[in-house]
C-alpha positions as CSV (number, residue, x, y, z in Angstrom):
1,X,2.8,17.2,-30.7
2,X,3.0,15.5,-27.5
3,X,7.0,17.2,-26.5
4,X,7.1,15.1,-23.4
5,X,7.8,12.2,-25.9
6,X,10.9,14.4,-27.1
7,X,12.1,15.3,-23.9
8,X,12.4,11.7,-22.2
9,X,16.3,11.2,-24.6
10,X,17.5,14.5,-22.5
11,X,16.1,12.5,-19.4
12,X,17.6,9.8,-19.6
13,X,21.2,11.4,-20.6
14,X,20.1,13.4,-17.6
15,X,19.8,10.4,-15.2
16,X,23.2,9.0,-16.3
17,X,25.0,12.0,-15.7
18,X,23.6,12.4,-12.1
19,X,24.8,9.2,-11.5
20,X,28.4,9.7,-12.9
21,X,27.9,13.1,-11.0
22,X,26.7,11.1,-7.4
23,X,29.3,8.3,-7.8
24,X,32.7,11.0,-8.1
25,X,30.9,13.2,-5.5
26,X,30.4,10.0,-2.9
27,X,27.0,10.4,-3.1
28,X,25.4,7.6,-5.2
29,X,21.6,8.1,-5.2
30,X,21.1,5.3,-7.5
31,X,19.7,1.5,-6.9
32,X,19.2,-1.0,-9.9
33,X,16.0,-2.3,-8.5
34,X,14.6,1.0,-7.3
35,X,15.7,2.5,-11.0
36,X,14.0,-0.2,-12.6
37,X,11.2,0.0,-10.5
38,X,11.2,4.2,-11.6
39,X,11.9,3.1,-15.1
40,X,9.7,0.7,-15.8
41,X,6.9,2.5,-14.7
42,X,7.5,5.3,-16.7
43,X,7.4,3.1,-19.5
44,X,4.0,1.8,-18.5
45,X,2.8,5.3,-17.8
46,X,3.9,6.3,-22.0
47,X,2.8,2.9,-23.4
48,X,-0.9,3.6,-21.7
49,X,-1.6,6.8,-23.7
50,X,-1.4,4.5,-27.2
51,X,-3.9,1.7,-25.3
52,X,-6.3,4.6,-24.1
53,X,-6.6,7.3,-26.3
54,X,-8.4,10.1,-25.8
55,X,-10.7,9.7,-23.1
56,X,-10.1,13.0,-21.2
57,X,-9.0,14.7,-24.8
58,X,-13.5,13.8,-25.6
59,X,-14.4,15.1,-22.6
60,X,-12.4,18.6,-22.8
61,X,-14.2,18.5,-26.4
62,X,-17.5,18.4,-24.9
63,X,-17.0,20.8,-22.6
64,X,-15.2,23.3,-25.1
65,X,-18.3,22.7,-27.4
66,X,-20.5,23.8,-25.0
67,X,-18.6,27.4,-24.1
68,X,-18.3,29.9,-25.8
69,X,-16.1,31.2,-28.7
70,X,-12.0,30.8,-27.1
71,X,-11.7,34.4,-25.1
72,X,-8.0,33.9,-25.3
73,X,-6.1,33.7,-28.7
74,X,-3.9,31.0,-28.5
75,X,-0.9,33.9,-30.5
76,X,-0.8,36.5,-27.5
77,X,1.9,35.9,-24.9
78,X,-1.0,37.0,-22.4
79,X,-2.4,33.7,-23.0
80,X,0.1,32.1,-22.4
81,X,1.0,33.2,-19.3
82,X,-2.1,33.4,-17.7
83,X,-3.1,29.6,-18.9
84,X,0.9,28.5,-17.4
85,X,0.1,29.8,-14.4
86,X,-4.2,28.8,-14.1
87,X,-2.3,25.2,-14.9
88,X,-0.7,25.0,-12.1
89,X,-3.0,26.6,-9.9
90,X,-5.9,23.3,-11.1
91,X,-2.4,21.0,-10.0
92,X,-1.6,22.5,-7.0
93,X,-5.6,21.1,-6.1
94,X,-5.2,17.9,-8.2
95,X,-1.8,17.3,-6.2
96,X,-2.9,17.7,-2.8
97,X,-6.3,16.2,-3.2
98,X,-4.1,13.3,-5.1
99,X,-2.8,12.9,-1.4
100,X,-5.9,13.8,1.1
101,X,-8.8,11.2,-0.9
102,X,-8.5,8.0,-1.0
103,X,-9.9,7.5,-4.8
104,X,-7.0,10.2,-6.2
105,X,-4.0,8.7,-4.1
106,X,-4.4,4.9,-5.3
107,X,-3.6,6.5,-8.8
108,X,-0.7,9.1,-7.4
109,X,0.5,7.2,-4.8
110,X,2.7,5.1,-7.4
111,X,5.3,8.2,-7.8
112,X,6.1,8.4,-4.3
113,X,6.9,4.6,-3.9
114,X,10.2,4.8,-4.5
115,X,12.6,5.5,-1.4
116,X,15.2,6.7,-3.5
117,X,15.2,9.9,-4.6
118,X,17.1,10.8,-8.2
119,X,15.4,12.1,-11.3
120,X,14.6,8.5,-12.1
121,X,12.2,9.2,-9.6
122,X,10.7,12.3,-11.8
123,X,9.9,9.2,-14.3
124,X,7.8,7.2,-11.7
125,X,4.1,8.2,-13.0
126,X,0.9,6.5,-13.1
127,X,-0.9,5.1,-15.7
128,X,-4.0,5.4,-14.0
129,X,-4.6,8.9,-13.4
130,X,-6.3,9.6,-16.7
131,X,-9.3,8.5,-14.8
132,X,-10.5,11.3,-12.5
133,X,-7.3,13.8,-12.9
134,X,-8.9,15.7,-16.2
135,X,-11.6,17.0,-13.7
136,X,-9.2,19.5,-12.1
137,X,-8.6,21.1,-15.5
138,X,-11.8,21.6,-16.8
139,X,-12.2,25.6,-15.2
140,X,-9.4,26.2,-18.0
141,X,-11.4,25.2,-21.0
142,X,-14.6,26.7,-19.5
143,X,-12.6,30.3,-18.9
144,X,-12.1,29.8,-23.0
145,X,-8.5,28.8,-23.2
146,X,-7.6,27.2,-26.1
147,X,-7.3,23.5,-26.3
148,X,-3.8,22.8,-27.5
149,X,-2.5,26.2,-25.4
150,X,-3.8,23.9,-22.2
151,X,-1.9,20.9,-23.7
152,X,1.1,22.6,-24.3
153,X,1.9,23.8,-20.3
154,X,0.6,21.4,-18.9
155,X,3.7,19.0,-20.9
156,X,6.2,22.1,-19.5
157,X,4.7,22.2,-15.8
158,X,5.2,18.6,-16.5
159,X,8.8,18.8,-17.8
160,X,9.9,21.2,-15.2
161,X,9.1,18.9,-12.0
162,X,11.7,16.5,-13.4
163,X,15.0,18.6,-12.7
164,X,13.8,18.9,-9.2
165,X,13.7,15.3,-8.3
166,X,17.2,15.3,-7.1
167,X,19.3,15.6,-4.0
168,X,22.5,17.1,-5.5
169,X,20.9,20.9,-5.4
170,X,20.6,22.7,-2.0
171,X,18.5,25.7,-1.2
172,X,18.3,28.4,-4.1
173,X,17.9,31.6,-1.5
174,X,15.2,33.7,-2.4
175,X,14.5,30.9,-5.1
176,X,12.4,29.1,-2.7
177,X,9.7,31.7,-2.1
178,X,8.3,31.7,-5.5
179,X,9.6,28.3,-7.5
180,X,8.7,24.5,-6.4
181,X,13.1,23.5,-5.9
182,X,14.5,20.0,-5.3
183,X,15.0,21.5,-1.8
184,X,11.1,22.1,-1.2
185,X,10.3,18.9,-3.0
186,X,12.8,17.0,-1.2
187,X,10.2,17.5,1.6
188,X,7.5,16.7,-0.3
189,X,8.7,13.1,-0.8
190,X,9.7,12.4,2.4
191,X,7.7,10.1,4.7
192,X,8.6,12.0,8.1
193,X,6.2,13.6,10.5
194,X,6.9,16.5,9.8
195,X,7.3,16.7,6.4
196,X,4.4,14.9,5.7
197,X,1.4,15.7,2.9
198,X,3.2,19.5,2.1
199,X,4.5,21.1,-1.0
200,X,2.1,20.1,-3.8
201,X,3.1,22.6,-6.1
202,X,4.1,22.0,-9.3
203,X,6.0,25.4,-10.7
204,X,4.9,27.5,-8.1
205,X,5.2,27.4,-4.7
206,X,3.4,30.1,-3.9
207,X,0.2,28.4,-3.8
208,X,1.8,26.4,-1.1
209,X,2.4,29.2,0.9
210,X,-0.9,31.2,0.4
211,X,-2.9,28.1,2.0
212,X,-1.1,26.6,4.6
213,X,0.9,23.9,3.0
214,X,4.3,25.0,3.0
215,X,7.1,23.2,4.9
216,X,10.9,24.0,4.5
217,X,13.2,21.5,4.5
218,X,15.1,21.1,7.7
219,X,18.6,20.5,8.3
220,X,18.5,18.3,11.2
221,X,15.2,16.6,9.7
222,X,16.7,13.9,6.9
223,X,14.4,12.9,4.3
224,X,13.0,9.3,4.6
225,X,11.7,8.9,1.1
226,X,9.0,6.3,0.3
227,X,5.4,5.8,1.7
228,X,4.1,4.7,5.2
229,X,2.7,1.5,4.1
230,X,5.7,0.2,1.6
231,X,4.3,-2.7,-0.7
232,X,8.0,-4.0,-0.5
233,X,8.1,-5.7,-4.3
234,X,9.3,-4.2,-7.6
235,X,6.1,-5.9,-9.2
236,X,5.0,-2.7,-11.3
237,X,1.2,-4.2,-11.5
238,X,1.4,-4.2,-7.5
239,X,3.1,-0.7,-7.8
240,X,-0.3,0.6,-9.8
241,X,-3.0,-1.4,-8.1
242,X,-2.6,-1.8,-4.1
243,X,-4.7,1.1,-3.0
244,X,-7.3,0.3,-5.3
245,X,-7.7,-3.1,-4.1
246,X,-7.5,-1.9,-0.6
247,X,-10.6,0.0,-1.3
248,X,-12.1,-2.6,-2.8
249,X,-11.4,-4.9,0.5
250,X,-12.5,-1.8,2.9
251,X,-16.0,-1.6,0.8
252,X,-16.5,-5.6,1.0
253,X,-16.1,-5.6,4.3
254,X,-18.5,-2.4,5.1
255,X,-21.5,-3.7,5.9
256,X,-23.4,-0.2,5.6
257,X,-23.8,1.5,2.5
258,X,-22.9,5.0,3.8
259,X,-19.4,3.8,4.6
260,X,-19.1,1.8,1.3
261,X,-19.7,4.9,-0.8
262,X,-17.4,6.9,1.6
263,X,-14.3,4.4,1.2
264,X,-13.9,6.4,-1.9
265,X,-13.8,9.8,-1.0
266,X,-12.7,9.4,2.4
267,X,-9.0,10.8,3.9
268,X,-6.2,9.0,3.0
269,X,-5.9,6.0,5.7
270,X,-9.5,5.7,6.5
271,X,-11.1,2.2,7.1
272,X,-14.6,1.6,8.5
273,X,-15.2,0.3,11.7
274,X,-16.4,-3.4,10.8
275,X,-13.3,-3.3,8.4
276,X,-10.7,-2.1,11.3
277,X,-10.2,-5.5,12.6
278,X,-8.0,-6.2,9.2
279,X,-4.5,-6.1,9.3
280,X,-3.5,-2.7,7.8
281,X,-0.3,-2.7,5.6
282,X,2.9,-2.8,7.8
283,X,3.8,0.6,8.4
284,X,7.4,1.5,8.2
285,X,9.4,2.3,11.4
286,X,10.9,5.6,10.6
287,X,13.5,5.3,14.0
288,X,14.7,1.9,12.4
289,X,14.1,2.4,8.7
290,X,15.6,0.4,5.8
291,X,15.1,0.7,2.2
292,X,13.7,-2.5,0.4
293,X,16.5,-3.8,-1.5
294,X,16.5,-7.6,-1.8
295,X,20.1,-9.5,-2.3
296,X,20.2,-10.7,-5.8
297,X,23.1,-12.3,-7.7
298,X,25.3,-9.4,-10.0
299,X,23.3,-11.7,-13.0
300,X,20.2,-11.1,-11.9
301,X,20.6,-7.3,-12.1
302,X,22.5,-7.2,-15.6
303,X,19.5,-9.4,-16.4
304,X,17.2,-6.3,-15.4
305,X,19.1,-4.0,-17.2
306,X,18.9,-6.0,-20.4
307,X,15.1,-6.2,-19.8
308,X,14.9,-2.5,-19.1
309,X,16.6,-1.9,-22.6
310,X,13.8,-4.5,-24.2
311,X,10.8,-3.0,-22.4
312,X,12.8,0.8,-23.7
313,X,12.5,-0.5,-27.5
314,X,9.2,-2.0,-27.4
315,X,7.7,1.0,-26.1
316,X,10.0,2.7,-29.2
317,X,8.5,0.7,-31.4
318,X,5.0,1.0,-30.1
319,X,5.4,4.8,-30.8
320,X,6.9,4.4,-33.9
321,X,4.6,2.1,-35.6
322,X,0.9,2.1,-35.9
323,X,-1.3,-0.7,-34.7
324,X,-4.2,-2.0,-34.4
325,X,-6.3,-1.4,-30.7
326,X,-6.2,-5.2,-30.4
327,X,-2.3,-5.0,-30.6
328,X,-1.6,-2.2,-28.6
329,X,-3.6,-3.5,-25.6
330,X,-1.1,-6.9,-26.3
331,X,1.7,-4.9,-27.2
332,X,1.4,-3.4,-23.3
333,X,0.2,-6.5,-21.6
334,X,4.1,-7.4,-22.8
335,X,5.2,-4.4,-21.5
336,X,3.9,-5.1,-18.1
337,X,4.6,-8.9,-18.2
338,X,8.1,-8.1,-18.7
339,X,7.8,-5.7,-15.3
340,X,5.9,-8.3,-13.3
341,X,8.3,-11.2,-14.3
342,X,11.7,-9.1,-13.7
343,X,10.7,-7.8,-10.5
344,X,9.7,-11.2,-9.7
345,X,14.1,-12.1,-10.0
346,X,14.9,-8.6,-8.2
347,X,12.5,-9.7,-5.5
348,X,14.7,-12.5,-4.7
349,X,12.0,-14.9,-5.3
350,X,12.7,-18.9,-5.6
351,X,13.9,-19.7,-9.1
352,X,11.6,-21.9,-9.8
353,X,8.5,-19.5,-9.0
354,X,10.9,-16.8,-11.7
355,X,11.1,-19.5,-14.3
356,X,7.7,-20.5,-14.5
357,X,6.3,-16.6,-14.8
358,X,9.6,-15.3,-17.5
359,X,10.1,-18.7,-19.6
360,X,6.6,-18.6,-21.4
361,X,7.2,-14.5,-21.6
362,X,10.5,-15.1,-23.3
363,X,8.5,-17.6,-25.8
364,X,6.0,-15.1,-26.6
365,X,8.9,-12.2,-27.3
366,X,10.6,-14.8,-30.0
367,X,7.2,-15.4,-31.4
368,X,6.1,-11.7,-31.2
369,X,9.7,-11.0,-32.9
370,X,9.8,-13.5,-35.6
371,X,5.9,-13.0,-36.6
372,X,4.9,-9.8,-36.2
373,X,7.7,-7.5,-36.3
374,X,8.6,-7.3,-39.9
375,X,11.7,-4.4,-39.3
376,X,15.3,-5.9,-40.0
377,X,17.0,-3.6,-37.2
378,X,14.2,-4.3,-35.0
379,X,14.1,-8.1,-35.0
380,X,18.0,-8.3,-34.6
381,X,17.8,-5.9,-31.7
382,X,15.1,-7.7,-30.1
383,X,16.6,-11.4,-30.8
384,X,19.8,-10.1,-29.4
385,X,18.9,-9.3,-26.1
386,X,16.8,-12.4,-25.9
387,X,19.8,-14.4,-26.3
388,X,21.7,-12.8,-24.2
389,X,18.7,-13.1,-21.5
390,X,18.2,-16.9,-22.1
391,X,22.1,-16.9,-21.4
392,X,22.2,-14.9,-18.2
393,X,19.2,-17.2,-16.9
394,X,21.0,-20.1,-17.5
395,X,24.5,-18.7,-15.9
396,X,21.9,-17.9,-12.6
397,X,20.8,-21.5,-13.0
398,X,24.1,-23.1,-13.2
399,X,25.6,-20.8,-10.9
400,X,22.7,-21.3,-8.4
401,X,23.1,-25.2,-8.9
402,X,26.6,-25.5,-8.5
403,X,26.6,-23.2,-5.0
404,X,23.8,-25.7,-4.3
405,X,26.0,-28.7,-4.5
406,X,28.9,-27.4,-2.8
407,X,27.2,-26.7,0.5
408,X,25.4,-30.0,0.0
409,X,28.9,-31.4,0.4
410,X,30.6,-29.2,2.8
411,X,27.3,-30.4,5.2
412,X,28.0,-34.1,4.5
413,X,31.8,-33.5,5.1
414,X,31.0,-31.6,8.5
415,X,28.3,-35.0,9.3
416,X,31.3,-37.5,8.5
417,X,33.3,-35.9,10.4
418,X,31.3,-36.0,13.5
């Protein structure tokens, strides 16, 4: 039973109430883009377990086969507490080595894009971590605890880190020497100096303070949220890929082996020498810093909201429905092509450049409604908020057209007149 699925309603009436909760206090965490941005790769994150199934699920079976008989019963308590905490011990090292190796933070790095910091944020995860993360959990099965116990806390480690993705909660007192809080994982988010690469806890954050890691949140310090070098786009694909293809530049341009095979595994920021001379992302200027947020029309963002809600039901209907692997891998390139071509509007790029990447998507969601979803409720839901897409993108059009022309003419009056 995968109870992450189940928990993600109580999210997002969570999120909504923070942001009634931020907006009556005066302190409205909340941006549509950034949200999006939070949201949508979320839904990515969900929609990749259907596409690749049980890749690190094999490997655990291989490695359980090869033990010996479970020496934990998966019906004492003892097992359970002793696997909750081993869990997050294996995070604690998956989490900071997520941030310290290069190969391990093009897949983590995704959930600390974000410069806001809400418990939309807590829904930013990868879809790429499946790769190399199941290595850090592998002492677990080896020690002989059961499969599904591992399973189990690692969705309730997972499920806990969400309610502390939120500014609205100050220091807990004596809270804070045991328990990862919003307060301690405020810090861990931020971008500044001195809160830089601490707090990797996930439950516990005593690990933290056992080896060396542990930084309190200061209160003449603000959090900066975000990373060093912002990619500055809402482009989800971007979001999931630009370390990886920085790697891929540095080890191009390497002309030595040793240093291609170290790109890799080297420290976070590393580049080799014949590599230095390219232009490394630009790094934010923390005395003058200002969060991305692109000017977009009021359509525009209702537009993104309406495709939020679409991507939100496909990836329903994904889970609800079995497929075929050939449609599930098309069912989440549709997924992602709504991301790419939304954030492509939210970037404030030219209309034209928007039109040409969303029309054809908008074609292939009418087909993909009409043809292959056979549900009533389903293709009236989904035909519903394609209309009322195709009609905000032709408000935006019209409105852009008609703002267009009147400056045309206020220019020509103010020529005339000279």
């Amino acid at each position: 039973m995968d109870i992450i699925a189940y928990a993600i309603p109580f999210f997002l009436v969570a999120i909504v109430l923070e942001i009634i909760w931020g907006r009556t206090r005066g302190l409205d965490t909340y941006r549509l883009n950034d949200t999006f941005s939070s949201l949508m790769l979320g839904i990515m994150s969900q929609a990749r377990k259907f596409v690749l199934l049980g890749i690190g699920g094999w490997v655990y079976q291989q490695v359980t086969d090869l033990t010996v008989v479970a020496l934990w019963p998966a019906n004492a308590w003892v097992t359970w507490l002793v696997a909750f905490v081993l869990y997050d011990f294996c995070y604690y090292w998956l989490h900071r080595l997520g941030h310290e190796r290069q190969i391990l933070w093009a897949a983590h790095v995704v959930h600390h894009q974000s410069e806001d910091y809400n418990l939309a944020t807590a829904l930013r995860q990868t879809s790429t971590g499946f790769l190399l993360g199941w290595l850090f959990y592998i002492p677990m099965y080896i020690v002989g605890i059961p499969a599904q116990v591992i399973v189990t806390v690692g969705a309730i480690n997972l499920i806990y880190q969400f309610w502390v993705h939120t500014q609205h909660v100050p220091e807990l007192g004596w809270f804070e020497w045991f328990f990862v809080s919003p307060s301690n994982h405020r810090v861990h988010h931020a971008q500044n100096d001195r809160y830089l690469d601490h707090n990797y806890g996930g439950v516990f954050i005593v690990w933290d303070r056992l080896f060396g890691t542990y930084q309190r949140e200061l209160p003449d310090v603000p959090c900066i949220y975000g990373i060093r070098g912002a990619i500055r786009t809402w482009n989800p694909l971007v979001a999931l890929t630009h370390i990886y293809t920085d790697m891929v530049s540095d080890i191009r341009g390497a002309p030595h082996w040793r240093d291609r095979l170290r790109v890799p595994i080297s420290r976070t920021g590393w580049k080799p020498e014949a590599a230095a001379h390219d232009a490394f992302r630009q790094k934010n200027d923390l005395m003058a810093f200002e969060p991305y947020d692109p000017v977009v029309s009021q359509i525009v963002k209702i537009y993104a909201g309406v495709q939020l809600l679409f991507a939100t039901g496909l990836l329903a209907y994904g889970q609800l429905h079995t497929m075929s692997v050939a449609s599930y891998w098309l069912w989440w390139g549709l997924l992602m092509w709504t991301g790419v071509a939304t954030a492509a509007w939210l970037d404030a790029r030219p209309w034209r450049y928007c039109f040409c990447i969303d029309a054809p998507r908008q074609l292939v969601v009418l087909t993909s409604i009409s043809l292959i979803i056979p549900d009533g409720p389903w293709q009236i839901a989904g035909l519903l908020l394609a209309i009322v897409g195709a009609v905000l993108l032709s408000r935006d059009w019209f409105d852009k057209k008609r703002t267009g022309q009147t400056l045309a003419s206020i220019a020509s009056q103010a020529v005339s007149k000279q």
